[in-house]
C-alpha positions as CSV (number, residue, x, y, z in Angstrom):
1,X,0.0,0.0,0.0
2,X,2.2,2.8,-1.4
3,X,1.0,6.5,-0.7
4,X,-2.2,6.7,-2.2
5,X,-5.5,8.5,-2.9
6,X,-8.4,7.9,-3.2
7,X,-11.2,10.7,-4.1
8,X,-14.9,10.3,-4.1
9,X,-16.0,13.1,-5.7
10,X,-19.6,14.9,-5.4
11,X,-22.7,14.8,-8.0
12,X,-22.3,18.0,-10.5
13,X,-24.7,19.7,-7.8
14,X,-23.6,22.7,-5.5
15,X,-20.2,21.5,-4.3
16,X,-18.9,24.6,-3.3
17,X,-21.3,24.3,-0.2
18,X,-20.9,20.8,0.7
19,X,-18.6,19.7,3.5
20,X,-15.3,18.5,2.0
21,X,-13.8,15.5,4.2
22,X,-9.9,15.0,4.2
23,X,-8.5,12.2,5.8
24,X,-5.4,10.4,6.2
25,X,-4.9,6.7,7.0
26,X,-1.6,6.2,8.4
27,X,-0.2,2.8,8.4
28,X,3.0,0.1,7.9
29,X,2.9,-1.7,5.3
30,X,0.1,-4.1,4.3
31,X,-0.3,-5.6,7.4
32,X,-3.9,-7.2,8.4
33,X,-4.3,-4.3,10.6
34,X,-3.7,-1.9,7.5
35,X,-5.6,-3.7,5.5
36,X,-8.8,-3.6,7.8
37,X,-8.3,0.1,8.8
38,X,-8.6,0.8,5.3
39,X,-11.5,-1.4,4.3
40,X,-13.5,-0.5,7.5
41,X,-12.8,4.0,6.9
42,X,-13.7,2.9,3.0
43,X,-17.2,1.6,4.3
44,X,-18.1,3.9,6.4
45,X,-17.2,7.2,4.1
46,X,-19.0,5.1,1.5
47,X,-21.9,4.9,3.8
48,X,-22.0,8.4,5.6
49,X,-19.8,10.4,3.2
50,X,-20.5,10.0,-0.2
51,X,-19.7,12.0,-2.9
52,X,-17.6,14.1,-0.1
53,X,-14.3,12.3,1.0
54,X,-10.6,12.3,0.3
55,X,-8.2,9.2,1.8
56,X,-4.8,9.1,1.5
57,X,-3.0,6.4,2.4
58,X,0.3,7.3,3.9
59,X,3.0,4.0,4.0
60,X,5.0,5.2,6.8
61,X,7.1,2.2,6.2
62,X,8.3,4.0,2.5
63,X,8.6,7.4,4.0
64,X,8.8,7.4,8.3
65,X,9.5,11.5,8.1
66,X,5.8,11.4,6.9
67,X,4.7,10.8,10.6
68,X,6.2,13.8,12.4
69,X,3.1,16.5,9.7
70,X,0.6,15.0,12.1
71,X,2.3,13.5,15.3
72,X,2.0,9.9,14.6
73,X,2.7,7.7,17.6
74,X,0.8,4.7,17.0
75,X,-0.5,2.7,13.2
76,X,-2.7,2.8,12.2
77,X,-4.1,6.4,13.0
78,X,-6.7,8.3,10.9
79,X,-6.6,11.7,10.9
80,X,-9.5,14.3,9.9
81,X,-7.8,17.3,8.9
82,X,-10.8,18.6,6.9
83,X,-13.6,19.8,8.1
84,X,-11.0,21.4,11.3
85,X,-10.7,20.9,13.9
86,X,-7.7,18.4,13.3
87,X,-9.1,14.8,15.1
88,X,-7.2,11.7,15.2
89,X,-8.4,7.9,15.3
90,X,-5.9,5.2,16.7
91,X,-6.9,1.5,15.5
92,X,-8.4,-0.6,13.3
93,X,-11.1,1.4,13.2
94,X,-13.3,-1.6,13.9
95,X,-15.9,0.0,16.0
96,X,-17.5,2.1,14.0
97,X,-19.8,4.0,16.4
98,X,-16.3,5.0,17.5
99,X,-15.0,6.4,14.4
100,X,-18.7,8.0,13.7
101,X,-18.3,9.7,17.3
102,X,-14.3,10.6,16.8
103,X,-15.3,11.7,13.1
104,X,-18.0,13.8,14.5
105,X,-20.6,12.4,12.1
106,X,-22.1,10.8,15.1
107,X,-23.3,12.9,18.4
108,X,-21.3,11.5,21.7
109,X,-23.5,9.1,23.6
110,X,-24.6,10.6,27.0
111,X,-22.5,7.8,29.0
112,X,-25.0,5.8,30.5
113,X,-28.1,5.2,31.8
114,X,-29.9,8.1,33.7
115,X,-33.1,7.8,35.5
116,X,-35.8,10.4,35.7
């Protein structure tokens, strides 16, 4: 998995006002891991993003001096850098009501159960 991207791009309708995603999968090699970071962020931009996403795939294997642009500690990490504010997303990114909350496409759940 070499540094890649890939671009969904929006119907011929008013772009200029739609949200534009930009995100950045971080990984080593093509490792299971990668490989299911990638597939998982693919499905849910497919499902919740469409038409409105950027991924690059950054091999930090090929390049390592790619990690210090976004303070890369742990792979895989997703990063949103578009729409700001900057968030990042350590993992798989196999639990995807995680990724929809860390993404911000998803309102945080309240954090239990409260009684009335």
């Amino acid at each position: 998995m070499d540094t890649e991207t890939i671009t969904d791009t929006p119907p011929a309708t008013p772009a200029e006002t739609a949200p534009r995603w930009n995100l950045r999968l971080y990984v080593a090699g093509q490792t299971p891991k990668s490989l299911t970071a990638f597939a998982n962020l693919k499905r849910i931009c497919e499902e919740y993003l469409e038409g409105y996403y950027v991924i690059e795939v950054i091999d930090l294997l090929k390049d390592p001096r790619l990690a210090h642009d976004d303070q890369i500690l742990a792979l895989p990490t997703l990063v949103r850098r578009r729409p700001e504010p900057v968030r990042k997303i350590i993992g798989d990114l196999s639990d995807a009501e995680r990724v929809l909350e860390g993404l911000d496409l998803k309102p945080r759940s309240s954090g239990g159960n409260h009684a009335d």
